[in-house]
DRENSEGU-946391 format. One line per 10 residues: number of its first residue (from 1); their letters; for each residue x, y, z of C-alpha. Coordinates in Angstrom, 2 decimals, decimal comma, padded with zeros to 5 digits. Example, Ala and Ser with C-alpha at 12.3 -4.5 7.8 and 13.67 -1.06 7.14 Angstrom:
1) AS) 012,30 -004,50 007,80 ~ 013,67 -001,06 007,14;
***
This chain:
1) XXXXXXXXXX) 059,04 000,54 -041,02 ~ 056,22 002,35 -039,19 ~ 053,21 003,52 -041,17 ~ 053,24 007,15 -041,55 ~ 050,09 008,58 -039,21 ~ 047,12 009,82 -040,21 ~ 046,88 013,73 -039,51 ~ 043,66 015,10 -038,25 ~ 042,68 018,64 -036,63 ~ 039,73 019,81 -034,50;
11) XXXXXXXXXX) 038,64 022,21 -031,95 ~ 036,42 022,63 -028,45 ~ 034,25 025,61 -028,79 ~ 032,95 027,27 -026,15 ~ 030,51 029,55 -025,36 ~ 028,43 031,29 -022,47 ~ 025,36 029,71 -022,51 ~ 022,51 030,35 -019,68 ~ 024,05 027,51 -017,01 ~ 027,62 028,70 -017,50;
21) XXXXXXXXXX) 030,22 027,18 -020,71 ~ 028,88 025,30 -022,79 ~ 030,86 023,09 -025,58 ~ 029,91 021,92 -029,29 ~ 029,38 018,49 -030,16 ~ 028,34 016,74 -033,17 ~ 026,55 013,09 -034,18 ~ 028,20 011,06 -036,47 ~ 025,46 008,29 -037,90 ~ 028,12 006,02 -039,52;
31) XXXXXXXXXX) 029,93 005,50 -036,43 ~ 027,15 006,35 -034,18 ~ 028,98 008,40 -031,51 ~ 028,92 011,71 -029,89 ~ 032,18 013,91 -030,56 ~ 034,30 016,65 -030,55 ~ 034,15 018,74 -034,23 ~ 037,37 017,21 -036,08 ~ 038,64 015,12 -039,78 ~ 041,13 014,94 -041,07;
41) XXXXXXXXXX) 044,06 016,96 -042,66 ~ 043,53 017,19 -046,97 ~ 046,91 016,90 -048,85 ~ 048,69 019,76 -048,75 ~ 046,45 021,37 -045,96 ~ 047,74 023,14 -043,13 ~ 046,68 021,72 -039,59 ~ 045,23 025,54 -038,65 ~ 043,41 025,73 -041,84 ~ 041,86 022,04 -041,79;
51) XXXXXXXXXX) 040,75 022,76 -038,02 ~ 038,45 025,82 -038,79 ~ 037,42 023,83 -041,91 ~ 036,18 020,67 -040,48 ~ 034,54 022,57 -037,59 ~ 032,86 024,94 -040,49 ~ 031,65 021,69 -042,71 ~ 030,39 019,55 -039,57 ~ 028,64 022,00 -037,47 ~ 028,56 025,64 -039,59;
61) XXXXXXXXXX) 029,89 027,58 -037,28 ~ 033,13 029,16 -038,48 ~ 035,37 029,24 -035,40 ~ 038,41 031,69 -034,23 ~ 041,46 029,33 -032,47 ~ 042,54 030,29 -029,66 ~ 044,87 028,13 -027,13 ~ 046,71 024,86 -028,29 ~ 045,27 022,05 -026,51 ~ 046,98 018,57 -025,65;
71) XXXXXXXXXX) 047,85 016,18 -029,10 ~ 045,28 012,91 -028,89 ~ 047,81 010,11 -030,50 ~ 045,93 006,68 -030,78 ~ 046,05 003,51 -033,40 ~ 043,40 003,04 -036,37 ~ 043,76 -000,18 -037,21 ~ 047,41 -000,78 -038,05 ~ 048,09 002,77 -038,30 ~ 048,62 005,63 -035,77;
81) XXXXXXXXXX) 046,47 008,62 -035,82 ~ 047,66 012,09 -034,53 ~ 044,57 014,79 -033,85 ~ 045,68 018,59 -032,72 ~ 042,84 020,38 -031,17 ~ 042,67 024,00 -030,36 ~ 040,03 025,98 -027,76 ~ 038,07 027,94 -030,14 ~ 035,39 030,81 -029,88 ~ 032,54 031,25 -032,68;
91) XXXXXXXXXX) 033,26 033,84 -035,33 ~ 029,98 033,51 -037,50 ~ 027,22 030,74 -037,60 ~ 026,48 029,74 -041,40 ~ 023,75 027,45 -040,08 ~ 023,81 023,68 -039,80 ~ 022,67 021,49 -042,53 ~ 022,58 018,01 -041,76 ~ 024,58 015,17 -043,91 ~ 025,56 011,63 -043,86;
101) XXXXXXXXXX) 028,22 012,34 -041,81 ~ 027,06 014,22 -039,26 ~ 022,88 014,66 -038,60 ~ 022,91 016,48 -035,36 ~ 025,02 019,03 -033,37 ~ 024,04 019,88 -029,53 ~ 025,70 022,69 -027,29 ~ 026,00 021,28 -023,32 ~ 027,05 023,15 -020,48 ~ 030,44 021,77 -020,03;
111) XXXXXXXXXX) 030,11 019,54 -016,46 ~ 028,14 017,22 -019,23 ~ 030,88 016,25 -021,14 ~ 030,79 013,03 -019,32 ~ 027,76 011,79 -019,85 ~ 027,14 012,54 -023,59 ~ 030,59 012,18 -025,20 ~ 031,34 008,70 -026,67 ~ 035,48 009,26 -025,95 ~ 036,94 009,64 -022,66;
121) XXXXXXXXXX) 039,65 011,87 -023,93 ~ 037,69 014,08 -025,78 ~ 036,12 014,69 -022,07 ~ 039,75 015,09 -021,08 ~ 040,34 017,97 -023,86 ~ 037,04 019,55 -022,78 ~ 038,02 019,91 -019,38 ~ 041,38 021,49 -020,37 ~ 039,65 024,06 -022,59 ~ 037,38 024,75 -020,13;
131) XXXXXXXXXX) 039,78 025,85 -017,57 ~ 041,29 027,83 -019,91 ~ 041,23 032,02 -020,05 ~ 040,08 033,47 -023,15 ~ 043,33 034,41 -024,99 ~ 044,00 037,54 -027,69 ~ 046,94 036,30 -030,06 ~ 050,33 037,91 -030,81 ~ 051,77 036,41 -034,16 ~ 055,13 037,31 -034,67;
141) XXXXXXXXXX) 056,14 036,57 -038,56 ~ 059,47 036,41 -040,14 ~ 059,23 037,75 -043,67 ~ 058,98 035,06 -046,66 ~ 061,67 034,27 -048,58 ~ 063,02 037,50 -050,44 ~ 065,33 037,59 -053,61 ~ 069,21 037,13 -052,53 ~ 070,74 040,22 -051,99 ~ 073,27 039,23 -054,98;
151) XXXXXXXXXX) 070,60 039,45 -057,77 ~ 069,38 042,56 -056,40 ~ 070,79 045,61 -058,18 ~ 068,65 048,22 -056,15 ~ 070,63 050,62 -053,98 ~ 068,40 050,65 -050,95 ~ 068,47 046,98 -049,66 ~ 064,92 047,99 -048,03 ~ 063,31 047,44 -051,26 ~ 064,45 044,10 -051,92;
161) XXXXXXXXXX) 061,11 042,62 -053,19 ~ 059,98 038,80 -052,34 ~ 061,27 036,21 -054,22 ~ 058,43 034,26 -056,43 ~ 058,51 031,33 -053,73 ~ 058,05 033,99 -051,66 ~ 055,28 035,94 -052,80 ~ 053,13 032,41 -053,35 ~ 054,14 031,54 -049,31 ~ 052,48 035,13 -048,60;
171) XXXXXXXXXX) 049,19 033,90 -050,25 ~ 049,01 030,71 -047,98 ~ 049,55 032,94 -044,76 ~ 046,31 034,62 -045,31 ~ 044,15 031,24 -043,70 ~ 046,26 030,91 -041,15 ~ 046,57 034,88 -039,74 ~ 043,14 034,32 -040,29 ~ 042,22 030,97 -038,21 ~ 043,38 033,11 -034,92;
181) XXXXXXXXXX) 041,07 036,55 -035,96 ~ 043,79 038,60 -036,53 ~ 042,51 042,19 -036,87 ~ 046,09 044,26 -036,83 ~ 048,89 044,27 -038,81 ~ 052,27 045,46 -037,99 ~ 055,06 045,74 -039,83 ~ 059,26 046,49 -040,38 ~ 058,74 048,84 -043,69 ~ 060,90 046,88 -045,60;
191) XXXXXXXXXX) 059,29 046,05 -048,54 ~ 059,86 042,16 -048,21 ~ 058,38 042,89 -045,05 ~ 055,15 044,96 -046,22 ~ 054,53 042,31 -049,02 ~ 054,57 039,38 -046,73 ~ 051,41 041,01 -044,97 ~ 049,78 042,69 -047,13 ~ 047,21 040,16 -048,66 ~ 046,48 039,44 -045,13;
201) XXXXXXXXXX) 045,63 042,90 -044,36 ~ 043,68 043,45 -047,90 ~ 041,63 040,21 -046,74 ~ 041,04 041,56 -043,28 ~ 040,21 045,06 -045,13 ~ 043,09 046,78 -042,39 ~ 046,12 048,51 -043,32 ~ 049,73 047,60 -042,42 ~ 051,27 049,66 -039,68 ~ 054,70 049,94 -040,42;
211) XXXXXXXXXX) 056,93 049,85 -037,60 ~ 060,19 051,80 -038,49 ~ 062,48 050,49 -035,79 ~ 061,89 046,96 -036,71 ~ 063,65 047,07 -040,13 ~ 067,09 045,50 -039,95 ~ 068,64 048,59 -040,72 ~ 067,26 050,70 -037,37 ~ 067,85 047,60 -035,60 ~ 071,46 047,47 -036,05;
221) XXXXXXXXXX) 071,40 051,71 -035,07 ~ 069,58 051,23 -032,43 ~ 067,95 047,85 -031,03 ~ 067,02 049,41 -027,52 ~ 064,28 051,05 -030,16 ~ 063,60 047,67 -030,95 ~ 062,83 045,80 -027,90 ~ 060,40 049,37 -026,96 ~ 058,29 048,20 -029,80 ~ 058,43 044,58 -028,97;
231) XXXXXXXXXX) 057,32 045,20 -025,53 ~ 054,29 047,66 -026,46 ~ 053,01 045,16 -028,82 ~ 053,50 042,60 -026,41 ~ 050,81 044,56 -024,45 ~ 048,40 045,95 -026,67 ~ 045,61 043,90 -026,16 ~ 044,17 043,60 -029,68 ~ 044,44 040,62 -032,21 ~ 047,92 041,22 -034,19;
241) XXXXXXXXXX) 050,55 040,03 -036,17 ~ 053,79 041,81 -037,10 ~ 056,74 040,48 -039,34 ~ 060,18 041,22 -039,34 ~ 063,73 040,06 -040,04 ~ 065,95 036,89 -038,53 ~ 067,99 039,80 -037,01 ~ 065,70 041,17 -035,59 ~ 064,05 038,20 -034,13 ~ 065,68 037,25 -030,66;
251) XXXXXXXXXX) 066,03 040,38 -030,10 ~ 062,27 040,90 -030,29 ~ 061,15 037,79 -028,85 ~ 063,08 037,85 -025,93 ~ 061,61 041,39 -025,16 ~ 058,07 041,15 -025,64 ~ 058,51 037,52 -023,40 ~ 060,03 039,92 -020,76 ~ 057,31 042,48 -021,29 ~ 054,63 039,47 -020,67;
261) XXXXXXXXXX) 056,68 038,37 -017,61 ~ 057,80 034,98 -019,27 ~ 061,64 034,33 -018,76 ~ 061,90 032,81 -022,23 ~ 065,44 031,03 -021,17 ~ 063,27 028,46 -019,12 ~ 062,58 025,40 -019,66 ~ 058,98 025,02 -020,39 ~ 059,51 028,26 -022,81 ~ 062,57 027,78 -024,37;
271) XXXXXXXXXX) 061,74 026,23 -027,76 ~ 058,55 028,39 -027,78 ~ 060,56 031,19 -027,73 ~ 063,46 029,76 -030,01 ~ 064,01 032,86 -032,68 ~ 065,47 030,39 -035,21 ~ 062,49 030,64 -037,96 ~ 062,58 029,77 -041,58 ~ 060,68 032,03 -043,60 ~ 057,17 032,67 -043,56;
281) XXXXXXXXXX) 057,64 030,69 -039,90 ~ 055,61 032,27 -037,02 ~ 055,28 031,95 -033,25 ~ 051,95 032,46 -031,75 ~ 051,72 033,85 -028,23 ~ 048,46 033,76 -026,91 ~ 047,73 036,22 -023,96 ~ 045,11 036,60 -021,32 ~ 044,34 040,14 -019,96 ~ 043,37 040,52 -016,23;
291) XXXXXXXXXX) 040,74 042,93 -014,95 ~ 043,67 045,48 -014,40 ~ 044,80 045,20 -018,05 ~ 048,18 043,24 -017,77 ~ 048,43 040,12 -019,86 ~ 049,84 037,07 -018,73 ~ 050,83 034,09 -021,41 ~ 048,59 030,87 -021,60 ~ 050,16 028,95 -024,46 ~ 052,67 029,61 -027,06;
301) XXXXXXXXXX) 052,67 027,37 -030,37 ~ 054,89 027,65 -033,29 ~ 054,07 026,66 -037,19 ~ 055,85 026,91 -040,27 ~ 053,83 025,93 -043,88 ~ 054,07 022,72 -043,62 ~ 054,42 022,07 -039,45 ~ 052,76 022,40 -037,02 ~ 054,38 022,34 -032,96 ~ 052,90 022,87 -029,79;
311) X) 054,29 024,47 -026,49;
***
């Protein structure tokens, strides 16, 4: 039997330095090489989460992920190790304090990737990221898990509350809305709805916008209402997430793809787009807006709790 593989995260950041791009990368002493921020996943830590970490503790600047980049699989001795990277912007520098494990950090202008990193695919990944657009995300969130409808004794099925699993998978949410910068939250005004996002928007100090024609109940009167709000959000070009039902879902996804001129029934898209979510699942469509204000789709990635998958 195969040894399970050791699970690490990390990130390119970029930014615009006085030659053009330039890219972070940090000196390790105790294996004396030049490298991309990264470490490895703690137990129980989400890949999003442990990416912004590491790149926090090695370098002290706190980053925002933006585009997936390609998985680096390679063997550590007997075992195989599996890194996901993500392009990445700076949010806030803390400062960097040097340690044992890493004593210097240098920005480059990007064309120098070759010549000072110690890994030829980590030159690969910086090359990808480079030629990337800057993205804005679009997180689209089916609710945690509520309580079953038949040990609810309410009348309005809108106010079915979030089960305890529920409301604890709603506190884990709030790092990873917050690896990607969310700023707005949207919402179906169902209350298992409402509660699945509103930590996140008390921790990003934003209110929920409810969205009445996403609740499962104006979907089924009138989804055409739906897919209008699907595609407007699809558009706006700010930093959001909105949750809603499994109903509601392929419904939704298939409109704001159409909206952002992806045919989600093709092959390269079609398990990006796949509206089968468990709860508290989320896709993450990353969009690039042109100079005339239309956004076009870089990358789409999916994640669950406990998963992470790349498209």
């Amino acid at each position: 039997m195969s040894a399970d593989p050791i699970r690490a995260a990390g990130v390119v950041l970029l930014r615009e330095g006085p030659e053009g791009q330039e890219f972070l990368l940090v000196h390790r002493p105790g294996r004396a090489d030049w490298s991309l921020p990264k470490g490895k996943i703690d137990p129980g830590e989400h890949t999003l989460t442990a990416a912004v970490r590491e790149c926090d503790e090695e370098s002290g600047y706190w980053p925002v992920l933006m585009a997936p980049l390609p998985t680096q699989s390679y063997a550590v001795g007997s075992r195989p190790k599996v890194v996901n990277y993500w392009r990445a912007r700076v949010r806030e520098d803390a400062g960097f304090a040097a340690d044992d494990e890493v004593d210097q950090i240098l920005w480059l202008p990007v064309v120098e990737a070759p010549n000072q990193l110690t890994y030829a695919s980590e030159v690969g990944l910086v090359d990808v990221a480079a030629s990337l657009e800057d993205t804005i995300p679009m997180i689209i969130l089916r609710h945690s898990q509520a309580q079953k409808r038949s040990k609810f004794d309410g009348k309005d099925d809108a106010q079915r509350p979030l089960s305890g699993k529920g409301r604890s998978h709603a506190r884990s949410l709030i790092p990873l809305l917050d690896a990607y910068g969310i700023t707005h939250v949207n919402s179906s005004p169902s209350k298992r709805c409402v509660d699945t996002v509103r930590r996140y928007a008390k921790h990003a100090d934003t209110s929920v916008i409810e969205e009445p024609t996403l609740s499962e109940e104006a979907f089924e009167r009138d989804p055409a209402a739906a897919a209008r709000t699907a595609a407007g959000l699809a558009q706006a070009p700010e930093p959001l997430v909105v949750c809603t039902h499994r109903p509601v879902l392929p419904d939704f996804l298939r409109s704001a793809a159409e909206a952002l001129g992806v045919d989600p029934d093709e092959k390269r898209w079609r398990s990006a787009w796949d509206p089968k979510l468990p709860p508290s699942g989320f896709v993450v469509v990353h969009r690039h807006f042109g100079a005339d204000g239309r956004p076009s789709v870089v990358a789409v990635e999916r994640h669950d709790l406990e998963r992470v998958k790349g498209a």
